[in-house]
C-alpha positions, 0 to 999 in steps of 0.5 A, spaced: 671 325 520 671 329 514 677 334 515 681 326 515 678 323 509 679 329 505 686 328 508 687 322 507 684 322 499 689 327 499 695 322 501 693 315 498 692 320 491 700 323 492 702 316 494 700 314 488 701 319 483 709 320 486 710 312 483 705 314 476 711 320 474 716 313 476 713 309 472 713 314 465 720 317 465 721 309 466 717 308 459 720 314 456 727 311 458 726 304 456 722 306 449 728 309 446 732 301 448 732 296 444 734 291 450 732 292 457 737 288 460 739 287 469 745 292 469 740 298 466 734 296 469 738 296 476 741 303 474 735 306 472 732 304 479 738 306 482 738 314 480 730 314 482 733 315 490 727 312 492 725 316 499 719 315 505 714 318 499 714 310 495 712 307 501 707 302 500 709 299 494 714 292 493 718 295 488 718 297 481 719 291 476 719 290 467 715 285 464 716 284 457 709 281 452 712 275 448 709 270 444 708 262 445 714 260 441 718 265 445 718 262 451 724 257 452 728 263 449 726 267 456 726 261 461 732 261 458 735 268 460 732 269 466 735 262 468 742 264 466 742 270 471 739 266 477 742 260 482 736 255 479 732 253 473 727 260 472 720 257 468 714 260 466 707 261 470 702 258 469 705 254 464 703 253 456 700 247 458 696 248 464 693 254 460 695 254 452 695 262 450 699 266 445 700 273 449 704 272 456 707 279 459 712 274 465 715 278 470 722 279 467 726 284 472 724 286 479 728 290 484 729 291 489 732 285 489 729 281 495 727 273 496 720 276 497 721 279 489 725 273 486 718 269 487 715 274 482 720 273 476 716 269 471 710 270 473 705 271 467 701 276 469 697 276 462 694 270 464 691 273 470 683 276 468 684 283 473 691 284 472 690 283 464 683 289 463 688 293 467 694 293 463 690 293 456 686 298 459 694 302 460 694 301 453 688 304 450 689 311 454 697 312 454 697 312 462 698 309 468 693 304 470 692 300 477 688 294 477 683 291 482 684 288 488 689 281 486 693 277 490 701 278 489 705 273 487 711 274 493 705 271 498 707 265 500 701 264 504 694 268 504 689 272 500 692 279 503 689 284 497 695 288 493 693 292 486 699 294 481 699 300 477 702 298 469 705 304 465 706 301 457 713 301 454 712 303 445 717 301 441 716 303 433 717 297 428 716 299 421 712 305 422 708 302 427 707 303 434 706 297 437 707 295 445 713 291 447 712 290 455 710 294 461 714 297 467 709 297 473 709 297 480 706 292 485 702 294 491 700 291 498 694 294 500 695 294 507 702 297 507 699 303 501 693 305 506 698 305 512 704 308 509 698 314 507 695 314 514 702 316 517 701 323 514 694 323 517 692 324 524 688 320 524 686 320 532 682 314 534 677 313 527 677 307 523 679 308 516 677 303 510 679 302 503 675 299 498 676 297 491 671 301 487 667 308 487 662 309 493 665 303 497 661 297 493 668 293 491 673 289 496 677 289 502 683 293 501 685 295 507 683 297 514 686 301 520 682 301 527 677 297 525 675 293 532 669 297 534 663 297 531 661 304 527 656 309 529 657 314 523 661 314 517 663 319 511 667 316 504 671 320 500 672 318 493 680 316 491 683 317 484 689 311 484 692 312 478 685 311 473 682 308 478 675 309 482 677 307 489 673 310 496 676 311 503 671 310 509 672 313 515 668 312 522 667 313 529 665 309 535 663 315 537 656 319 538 655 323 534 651 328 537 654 334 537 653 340 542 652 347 538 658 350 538 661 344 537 657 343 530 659 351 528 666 349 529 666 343 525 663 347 520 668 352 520 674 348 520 670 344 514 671 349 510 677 353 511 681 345 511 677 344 504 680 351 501 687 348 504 686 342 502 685 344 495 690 348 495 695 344 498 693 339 492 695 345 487 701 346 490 703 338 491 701 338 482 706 344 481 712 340 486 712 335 483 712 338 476 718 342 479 721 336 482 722 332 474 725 338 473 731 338 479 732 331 477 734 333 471 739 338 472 742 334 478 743 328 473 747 332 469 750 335 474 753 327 477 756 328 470 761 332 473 763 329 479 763 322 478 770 322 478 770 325 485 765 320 487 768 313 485 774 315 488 769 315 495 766 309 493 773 305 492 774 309 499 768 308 503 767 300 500 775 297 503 773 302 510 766 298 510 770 291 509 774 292 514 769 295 519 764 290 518 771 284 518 773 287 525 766 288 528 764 281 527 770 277 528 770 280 535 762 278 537 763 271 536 771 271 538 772 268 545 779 270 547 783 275 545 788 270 540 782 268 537 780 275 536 787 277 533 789 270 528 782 271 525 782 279 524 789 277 522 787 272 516 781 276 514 785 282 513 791 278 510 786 275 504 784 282 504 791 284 502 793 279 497 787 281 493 789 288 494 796 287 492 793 284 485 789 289 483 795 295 485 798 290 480 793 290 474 792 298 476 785 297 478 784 294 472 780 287 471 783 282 475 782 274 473 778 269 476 784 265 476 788 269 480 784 270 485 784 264 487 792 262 486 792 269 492 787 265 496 789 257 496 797 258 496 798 256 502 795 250 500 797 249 493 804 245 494 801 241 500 802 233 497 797 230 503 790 233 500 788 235 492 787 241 489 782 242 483 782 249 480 779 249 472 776 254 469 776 260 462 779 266 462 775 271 466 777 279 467 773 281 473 772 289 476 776 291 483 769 290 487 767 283 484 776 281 485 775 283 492 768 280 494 770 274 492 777 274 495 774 274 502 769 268 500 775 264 498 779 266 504 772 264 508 771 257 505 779 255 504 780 257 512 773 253 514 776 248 510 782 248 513 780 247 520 774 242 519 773 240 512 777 236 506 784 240 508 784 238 515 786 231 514 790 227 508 786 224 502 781 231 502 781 235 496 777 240 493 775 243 487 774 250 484 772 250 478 768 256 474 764 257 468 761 263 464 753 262 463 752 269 460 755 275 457 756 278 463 756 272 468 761 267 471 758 261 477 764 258 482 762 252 485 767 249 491 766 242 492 769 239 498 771 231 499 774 226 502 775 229 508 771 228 515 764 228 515 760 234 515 755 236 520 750 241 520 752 248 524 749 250 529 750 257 529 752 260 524 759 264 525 763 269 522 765 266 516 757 264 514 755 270 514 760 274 511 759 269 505 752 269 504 750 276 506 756 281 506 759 277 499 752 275 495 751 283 497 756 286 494 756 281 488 749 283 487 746 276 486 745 270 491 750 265 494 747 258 495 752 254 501 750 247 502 754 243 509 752 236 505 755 229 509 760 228 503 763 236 504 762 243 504 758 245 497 759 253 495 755 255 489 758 264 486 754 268 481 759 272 479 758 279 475 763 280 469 764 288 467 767 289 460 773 294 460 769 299 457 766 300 463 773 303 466 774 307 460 768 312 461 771 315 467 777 317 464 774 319 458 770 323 462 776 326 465 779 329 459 773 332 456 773 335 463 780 338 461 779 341 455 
């Protein structure tokens, strides 16, 4: 028992300690920007490569500290890169405060997430001793037990470790937000224990030094205890205790107690050597981090082509795969599979036209509803600013719209007479555009009752590479399909090629 709680310090403090040294280079990174924008944020936790030692945690997220007056401003921010209005919890009316730290990004990007964004977390008490206990000692710091806001229901115990974020504004050094990291108990204990073996023991979490705090979490823990050993845990800056026990008699044989003795001590001497090494390690691992990203340097040439590569392969694997689960006949199969990659091709033909370059959002339309532009028996409405997008985005959107003007086609607005549908998009941000496709005047829709092809690749496949949700509604009155889409800057493209000619020289 006390080889395991030894073992299991040992694990839950690695855990710990591996995000800690994440969230530092995240506030060192983040110190020297004025702005922390999705697209930067998103390509910081991107380079990370997270592996099976960041299990436990829900994500790494950015909370910025604001006033009072800032709040409309920021509702209005995070509005603009979500499909629905985002608000500020709890409001300044509910609780009436001049300090707010809301959750301003999150990633990864999940359903699960999104219930966080906005959230004050300045206005809850524990949360707030610990990021103002982050500030006082420059250090990552975990907070007592708390219940996450992803919960929809229940009191499951979470923790979230906050490292502060310094900028200088006129010679002072003042706190402008907090990159942090939230935490599940339950999944933190469980992901440290697979590194354990823990046998048949119970293994109890709790918050606070000798186990007089709260429930954490728990493993095994049906039979009652016959003898228990705690082991104290450092979990960034704060005292936590692991408590193992055993059903078991305790009475134990003399050669059973002189090879417990033994093992005990020859396991405390590896431990504390496995604790010094694992301390050296990740010292070396910042080092290697570096010379790797400046190694990617060199090879993003080589990689973007992979990428364009990989990407159009995937979506005709993915076409193909599943057009054939929900074909009932080989015609079917093959006029589905036909149209899919012909809406694939017409928006290839327009990026080989641009070179690759930006490609309009009108003229990702134009290619998709051709067939249907010059019909006299149905309206088409298309409107919309002129916006540039990047050969991936054209893409995606392209096989949205071949999948809506299809369904259309066969069972909404353009499948009879007096039908219409209107396309028209909208620049809500700097580097945003929302598409919306409403459907009218055709027959009567009806809920799905499966979902098919053409649902799935909408609004898993498409708001995936899009990198932002898609809201598809089947209303009475017609088909309603709501687009985020990202707008990249020309910019962006030129990097690569200036990067290759300094190659060159």
């Amino acid at each position: 028992m006390s080889r395991v709680s030894i073992a299991m310090a040992s694990a839950l403090e690695r855990r710990a300690s591996i995000n800690s040294s994440y969230l530092r280079s995240g506030s060192a990174l983040f110190s020297t920007q004025e702005i922390i924008d999705p697209q930067l944020f998103r390509r910081f936790v991107s380079e990370l490569r997270l592996d099976s030692d960041y299990r436990g945690a829900e994500g790494i997220g950015w909370a910025r500290r604001i006033g009072a007056d800032e709040v409309p401003a920021l509702e209005r921010r995070l509005s603009a890169y979500r499909v629905g209005p985002v608000e500020i919890t709890p409001s300044l009316s509910e609780m009436p405060r001049d300090r707010l730290v809301p959750v301003t990004l999150l990633q990864p990007d999940t359903a699960r997430n999104r219930r966080a964004i906005g959230y004050d977390m300045y206005s809850d008490p524990v949360r707030r001793a610990a990021m103002d206990e982050a500030e006082r000692l420059l250090r990552p710091t975990a907070s007592g037990r708390v219940t996450l806001k992803q919960e929809i229901a229940g009191t499951a115990a979470g923790f979230v470790i906050y490292m502060p974020v310094f900028e200088n504004a006129r010679g002072q050094r003042r706190v402008k937000g907090f990159v942090y990291s939230p935490f599940s108990a339950q999944d933190f204990l469980s992901s440290a224990a697979e590194l354990v073996d823990i046998g048949d023991f119970s293994v109890v979490l709790y918050d606070g030094a000798n186990g007089g705090g709260s429930l954490m979490g728990q493993i095994n823990g049906e039979d009652e205890p016959r003898s228990s050993t705690r082991q104290a845990v450092a979990i960034a800056n704060r005292n936590m205790t692991v408590e193992i026990s055993s059903s078991r008699s305790n009475a134990l044989s003399s050669l059973s107690m002189i090879t417990l003795i033994f093992g005990l001590a020859v396991a405390s001497l590896l431990m504390l050597v496995s604790r010094l090494l694992t301390r050296q390690a990740l010292e070396d691992q910042r080092s290697l981090d570096w010379f790797a990203e400046q190694n990617s340097i060199r090879d993003s040439l080589t990689r973007e082509l992979n990428h364009r590569v990989k990407n159009t392969l995937a979506n005709v694997l993915s076409i193909v795969a599943l057009t054939r689960r929900r074909a009932t006949n080989i015609d079917d199969f093959a006029d589905g599979l036909d149209g899919r990659i012909r809406a694939l091709s017409a928006t290839h033909d327009l990026l080989t036209q641009s070179e690759w370059g930006t490609t309009p959002i009108a003229s990702v339309v134009a290619a998709e509803l051709a067939p249907y532009m010059r019909a006299e028996d149905h309206g088409l409405e298309v409107d919309g600013p002129p916006v540039e997008l990047a050969p991936n985005d054209a893409l995606s959107l392209g096989l949205a719209l071949h999948e809506l003007a299809t369904n259309a086609s066969k069972y909404g607005a353009l499948s009879e007479p007096g039908g219409s549908v209107s396309i028209v998009w909208t620049q809500t941000a700097d580097k945003l555009a929302r598409l919306e496709w409403i459907e009218s005047g055709g027959p009567p829709v009806a809920p799905p009752r499966g979902r098919g092809f053409g649902t799935d690749l909408i609004e898993k496949i498409v708001a995936h590479e899009l990198r932002h949700p898609v809201e598809l509604k089947f209303d009475p009155q017609g088909v309603r399909c709501t687009l985020v889409v990202p707008i990249r800057e020309p910019v962006d493209f030129a990097i690569r090629a200036g990067r290759k000619g300094m190659r060159g020289h």
